[in-house]
C-alpha positions in Angstrom: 29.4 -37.7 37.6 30.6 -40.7 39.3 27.3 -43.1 38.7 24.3 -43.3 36.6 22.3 -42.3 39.5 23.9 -38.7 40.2 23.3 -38.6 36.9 19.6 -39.0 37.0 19.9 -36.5 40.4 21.3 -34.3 37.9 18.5 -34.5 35.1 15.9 -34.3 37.9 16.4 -30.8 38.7 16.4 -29.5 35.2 14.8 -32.3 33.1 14.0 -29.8 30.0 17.1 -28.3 30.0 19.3 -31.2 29.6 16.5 -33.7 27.2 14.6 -30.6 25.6 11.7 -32.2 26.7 9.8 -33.8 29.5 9.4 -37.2 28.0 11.3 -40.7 29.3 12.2 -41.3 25.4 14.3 -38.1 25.9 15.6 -39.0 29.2 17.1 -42.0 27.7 18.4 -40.7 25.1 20.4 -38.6 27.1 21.8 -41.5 29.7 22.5 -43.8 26.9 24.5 -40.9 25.1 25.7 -39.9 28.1 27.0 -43.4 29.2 28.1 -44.3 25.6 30.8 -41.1 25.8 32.3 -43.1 28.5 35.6 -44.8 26.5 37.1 -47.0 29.3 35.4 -50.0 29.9 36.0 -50.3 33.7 34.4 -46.6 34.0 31.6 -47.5 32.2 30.3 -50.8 34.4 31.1 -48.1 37.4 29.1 -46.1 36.4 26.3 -47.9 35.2 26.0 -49.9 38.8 23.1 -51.7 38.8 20.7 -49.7 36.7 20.8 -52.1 33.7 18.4 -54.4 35.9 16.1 -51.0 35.9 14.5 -52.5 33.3 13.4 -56.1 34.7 12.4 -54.8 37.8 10.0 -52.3 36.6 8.4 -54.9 34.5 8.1 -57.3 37.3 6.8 -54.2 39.5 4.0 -53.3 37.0 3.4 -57.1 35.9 4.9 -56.7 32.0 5.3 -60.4 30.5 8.9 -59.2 29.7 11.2 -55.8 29.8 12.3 -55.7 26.1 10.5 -52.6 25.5 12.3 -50.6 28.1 11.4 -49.1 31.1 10.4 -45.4 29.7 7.8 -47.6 27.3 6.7 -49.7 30.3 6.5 -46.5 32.4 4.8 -44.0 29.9 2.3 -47.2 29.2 1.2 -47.6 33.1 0.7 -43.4 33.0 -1.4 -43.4 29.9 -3.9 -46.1 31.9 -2.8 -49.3 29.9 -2.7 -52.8 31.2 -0.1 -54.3 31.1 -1.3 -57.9 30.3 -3.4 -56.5 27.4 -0.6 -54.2 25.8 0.3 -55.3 22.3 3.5 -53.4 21.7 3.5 -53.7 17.9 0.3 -51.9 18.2 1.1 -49.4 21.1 1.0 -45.7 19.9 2.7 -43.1 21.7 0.2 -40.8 21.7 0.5 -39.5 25.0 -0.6 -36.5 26.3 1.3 -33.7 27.5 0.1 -34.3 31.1 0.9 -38.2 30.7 4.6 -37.8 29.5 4.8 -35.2 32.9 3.8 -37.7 34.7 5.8 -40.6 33.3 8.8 -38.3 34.2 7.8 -37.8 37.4 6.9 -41.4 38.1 10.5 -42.2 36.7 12.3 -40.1 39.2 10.2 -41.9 42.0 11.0 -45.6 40.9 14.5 -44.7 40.8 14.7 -44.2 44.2 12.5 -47.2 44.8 14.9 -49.2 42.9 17.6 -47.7 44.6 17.0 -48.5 48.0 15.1 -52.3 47.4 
């Protein structure tokens, strides 16, 4: 893989068989593991590209206050129906529904190439 991106390309295709799982929790798992194997430092800021700012713009794009909570929380949040100006985080339960974490992943893979091409 040469970037973060053919990465996700990658994970799109087959999503349960590389996370076990249709869930964004999964998903980045698998891109921080993934991008942690990487040992050389210039490699791993290649790779990455731009997708650390990921998170910041889908907060901005959903209206989050801020993007601590990362971008498969903020995602999985807008699928399950929750505002985001009324979201208390320390509170938030990740009880999603099968359909809503389907979802999520789909909505994931469309934002990407969103963010890809603003």
């Amino acid at each position: 893989m040469n970037n973060v991106y053919e990465l996700i390309e990658t994970i799109s295709l087959r999503t349960a068989m590389y996370t076990g799982d249709h869930k964004l929790s999964n998903i980045r798992s698998f891109i921080d593991g993934y991008t942690f194997s990487i040992k050389n430092e210039k490699e791993f800021l290649g790779f990455l590209s731009d997708f650390p700012g990921f998170h910041d713009w889908v907060a901005r794009k959903y209206g989050f206050n801020e993007s601590t909570v990362g971008w498969q929380n903020m995602i999985l949040a807008v699928e399950m129906d929750l505002l985001p100006t009324n979201i208390k985080w320390d509170e938030y339960s990740f009880s999603a529904t099968e359909k809503q974490h389907r979802s999520s992943v789909s909505k994931f893979f469309e934002l990407i190439e969103e963010y890809k091409n603003a």
